[in-house]
PLY file of the C-alpha trace (Angstrom):
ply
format ascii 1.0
element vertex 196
property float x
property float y
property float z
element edge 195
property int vertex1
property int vertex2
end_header
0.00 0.00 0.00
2.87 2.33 0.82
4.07 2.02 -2.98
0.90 2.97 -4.48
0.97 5.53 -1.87
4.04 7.12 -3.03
3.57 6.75 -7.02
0.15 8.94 -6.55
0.50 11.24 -3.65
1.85 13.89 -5.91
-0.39 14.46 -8.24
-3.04 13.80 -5.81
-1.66 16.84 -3.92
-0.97 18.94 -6.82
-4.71 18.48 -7.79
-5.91 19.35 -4.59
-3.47 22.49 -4.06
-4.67 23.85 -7.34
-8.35 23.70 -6.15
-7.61 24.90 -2.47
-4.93 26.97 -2.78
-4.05 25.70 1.05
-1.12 23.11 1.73
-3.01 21.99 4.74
-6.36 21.79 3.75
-4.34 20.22 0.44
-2.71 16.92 2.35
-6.05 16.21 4.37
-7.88 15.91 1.29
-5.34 13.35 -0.08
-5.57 11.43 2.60
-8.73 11.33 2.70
-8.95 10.29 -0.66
-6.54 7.57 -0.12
-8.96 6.35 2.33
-11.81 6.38 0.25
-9.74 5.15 -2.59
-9.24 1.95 -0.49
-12.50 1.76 0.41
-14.31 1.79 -2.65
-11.39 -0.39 -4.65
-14.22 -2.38 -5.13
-15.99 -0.36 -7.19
-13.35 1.12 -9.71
-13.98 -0.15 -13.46
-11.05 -0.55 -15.13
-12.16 1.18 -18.15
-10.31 4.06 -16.65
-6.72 4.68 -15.41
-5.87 4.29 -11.14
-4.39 7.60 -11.18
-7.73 9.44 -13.54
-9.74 7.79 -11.04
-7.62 8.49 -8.09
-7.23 12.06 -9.48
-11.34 12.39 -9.88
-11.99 11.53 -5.99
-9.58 14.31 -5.02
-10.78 16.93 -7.56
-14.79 16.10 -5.88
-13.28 15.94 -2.29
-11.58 19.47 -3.12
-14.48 21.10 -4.41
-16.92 19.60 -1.71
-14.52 20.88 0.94
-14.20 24.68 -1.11
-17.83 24.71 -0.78
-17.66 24.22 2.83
-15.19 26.47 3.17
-16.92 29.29 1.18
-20.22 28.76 3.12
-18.67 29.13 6.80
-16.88 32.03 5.27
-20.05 33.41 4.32
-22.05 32.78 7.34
-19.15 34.30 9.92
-18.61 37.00 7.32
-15.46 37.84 9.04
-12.28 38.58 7.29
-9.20 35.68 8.23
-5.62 36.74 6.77
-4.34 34.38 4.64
-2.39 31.66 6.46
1.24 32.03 5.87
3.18 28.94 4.36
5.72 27.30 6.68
6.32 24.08 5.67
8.55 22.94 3.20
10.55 19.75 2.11
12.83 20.93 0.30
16.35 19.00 0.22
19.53 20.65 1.61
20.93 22.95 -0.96
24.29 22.63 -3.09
25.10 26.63 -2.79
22.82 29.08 -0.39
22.40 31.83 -3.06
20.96 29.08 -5.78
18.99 27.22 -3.63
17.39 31.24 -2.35
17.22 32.03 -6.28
15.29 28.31 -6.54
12.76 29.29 -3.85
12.10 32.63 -5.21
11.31 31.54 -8.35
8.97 28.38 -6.88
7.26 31.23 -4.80
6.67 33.00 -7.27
5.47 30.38 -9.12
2.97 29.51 -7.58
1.62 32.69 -6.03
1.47 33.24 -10.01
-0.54 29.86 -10.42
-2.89 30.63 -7.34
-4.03 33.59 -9.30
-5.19 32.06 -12.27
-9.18 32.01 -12.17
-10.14 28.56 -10.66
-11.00 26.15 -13.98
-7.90 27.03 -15.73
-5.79 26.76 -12.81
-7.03 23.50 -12.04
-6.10 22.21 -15.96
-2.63 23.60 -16.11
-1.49 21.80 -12.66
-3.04 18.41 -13.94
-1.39 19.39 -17.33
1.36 21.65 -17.14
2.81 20.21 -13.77
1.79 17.24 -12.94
2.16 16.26 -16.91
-0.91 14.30 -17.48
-2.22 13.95 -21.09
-5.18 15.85 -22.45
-7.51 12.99 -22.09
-5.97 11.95 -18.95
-7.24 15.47 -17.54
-10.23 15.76 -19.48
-11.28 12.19 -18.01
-10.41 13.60 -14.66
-11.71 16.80 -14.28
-14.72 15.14 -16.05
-14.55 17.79 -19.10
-14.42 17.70 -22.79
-10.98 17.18 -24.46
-11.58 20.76 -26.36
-11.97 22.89 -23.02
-8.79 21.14 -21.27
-7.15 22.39 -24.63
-8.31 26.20 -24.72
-8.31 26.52 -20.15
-4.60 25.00 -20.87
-3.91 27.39 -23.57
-5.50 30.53 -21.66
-3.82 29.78 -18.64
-0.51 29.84 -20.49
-1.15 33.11 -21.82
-2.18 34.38 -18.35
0.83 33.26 -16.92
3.16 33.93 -19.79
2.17 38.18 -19.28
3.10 37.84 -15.46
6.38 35.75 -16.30
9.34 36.03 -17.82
11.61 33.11 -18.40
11.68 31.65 -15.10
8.60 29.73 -16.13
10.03 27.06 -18.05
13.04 26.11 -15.80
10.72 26.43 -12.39
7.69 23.56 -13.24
9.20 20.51 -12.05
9.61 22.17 -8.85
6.02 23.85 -8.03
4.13 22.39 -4.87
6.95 19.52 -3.81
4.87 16.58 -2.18
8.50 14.38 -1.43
10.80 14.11 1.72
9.21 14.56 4.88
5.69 15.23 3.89
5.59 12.29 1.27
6.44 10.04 4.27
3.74 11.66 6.55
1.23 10.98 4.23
2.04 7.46 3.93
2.10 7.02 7.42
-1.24 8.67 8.08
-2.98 6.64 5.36
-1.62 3.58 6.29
-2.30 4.12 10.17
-5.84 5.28 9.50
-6.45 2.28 7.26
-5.07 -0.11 10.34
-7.51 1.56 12.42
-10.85 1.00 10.67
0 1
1 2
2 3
3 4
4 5
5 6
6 7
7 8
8 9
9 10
10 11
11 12
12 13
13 14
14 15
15 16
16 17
17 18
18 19
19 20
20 21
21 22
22 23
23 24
24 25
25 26
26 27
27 28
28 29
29 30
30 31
31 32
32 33
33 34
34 35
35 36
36 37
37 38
38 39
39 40
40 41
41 42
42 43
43 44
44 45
45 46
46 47
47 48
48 49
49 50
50 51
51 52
52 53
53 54
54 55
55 56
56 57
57 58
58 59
59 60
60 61
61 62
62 63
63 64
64 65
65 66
66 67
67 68
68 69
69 70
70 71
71 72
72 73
73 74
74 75
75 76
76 77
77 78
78 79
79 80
80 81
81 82
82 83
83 84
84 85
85 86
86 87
87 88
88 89
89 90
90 91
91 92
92 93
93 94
94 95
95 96
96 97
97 98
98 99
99 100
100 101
101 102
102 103
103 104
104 105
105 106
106 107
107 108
108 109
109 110
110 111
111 112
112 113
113 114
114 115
115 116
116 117
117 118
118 119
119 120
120 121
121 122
122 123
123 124
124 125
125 126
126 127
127 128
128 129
129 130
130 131
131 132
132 133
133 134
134 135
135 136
136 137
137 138
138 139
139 140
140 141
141 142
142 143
143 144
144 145
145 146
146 147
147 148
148 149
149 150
150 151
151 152
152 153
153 154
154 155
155 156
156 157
157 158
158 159
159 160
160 161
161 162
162 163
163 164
164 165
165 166
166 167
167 168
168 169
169 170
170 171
171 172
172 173
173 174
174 175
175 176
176 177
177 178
178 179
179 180
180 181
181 182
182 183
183 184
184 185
185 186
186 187
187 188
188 189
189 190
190 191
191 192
192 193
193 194
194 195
């Protein structure tokens, strides 16, 4: 279970971040989805990948918990700042001022992705990031083929304006899920699974 664990827990994560925009909220949402994953192995046809179907629980457990989210927000009406981010896996740099430079541009990065209006933000991390194919994200985000195409295409354009060349060289490093936090999340699934 561990293995399957690790081969998925990425692009589980990347999925949710994109919808959340919340590390937190992020990991409890693929664990959860582990969880249910395991549950209901029962009941996945194999007319579609493990990792489309594994991707699809996550995108409905991220947008179930948004909703949530946006109604106590609503109901409190009260403003919360923004939580800060403080945790981060990243391996122990080669040279201080390149790994800093690194950061930067991952920060920036993402703060850049975060701002990208919801559906195409949710496309380019399942496409741009996380590398799935355009039927692989269509099947998963439960869209036509066509709109992954132009939200993929738009949201390359949006971010293009607000970046220069970092963009290209900074992808495979956007929202890390390894280290530390990859073993975590093992560890959590597997301990909640032991305990039902």
């Amino acid at each position: 279970m561990a293995a399957l664990i690790r081969r998925y827990d990425q692009a589980m994560y990347r999925t949710a971040r994109s919808i959340l925009k919340d590390d937190t909220e992020a990991e409890d949402v693929v664990q959860e989805g582990f969880l249910l994953a395991y549950r209901g192995l029962g009941s996945f046809r194999h007319d579609a990948k493990l990792s489309t179907w594994l991707i699809r629980i996550v995108v409905n457990l991220a947008a179930g918990r948004l909703r949530k989210v946006s109604h106590r927000q609503n109901m409190v009406q009260s403003s919360n700042p923004m939580r800060e981010r403080t945790d981060r896996d990243d391996d122990a740099p080669e040279q201080p001022d390149q790994a800093l430079g690194r950061e930067e541009i991952r920060r920036l990065l993402e703060a850049k992705i975060d701002r990208l209006p919801d559906p195409y933000c949710v496309v380019f991390v399942l496409h741009g990031v996380q590398e799935l194919s355009i039927e692989e994200t269509s099947e998963a985000l439960g869209i036509p083929q066509a709109t992954v195409r132009s939200r993929y295409s738009r949201a390359r354009k949006l971010l293009r304006k607000s970046l220069s060349t970092e963009l290209h060289g900074a992808l495979g490093d956007a929202f890390p899920f390894a280290g530390q936090r990859c073993d975590r999340m093992v560890s959590s699934v597997i301990a909640a699974l032991y305990s039902t």
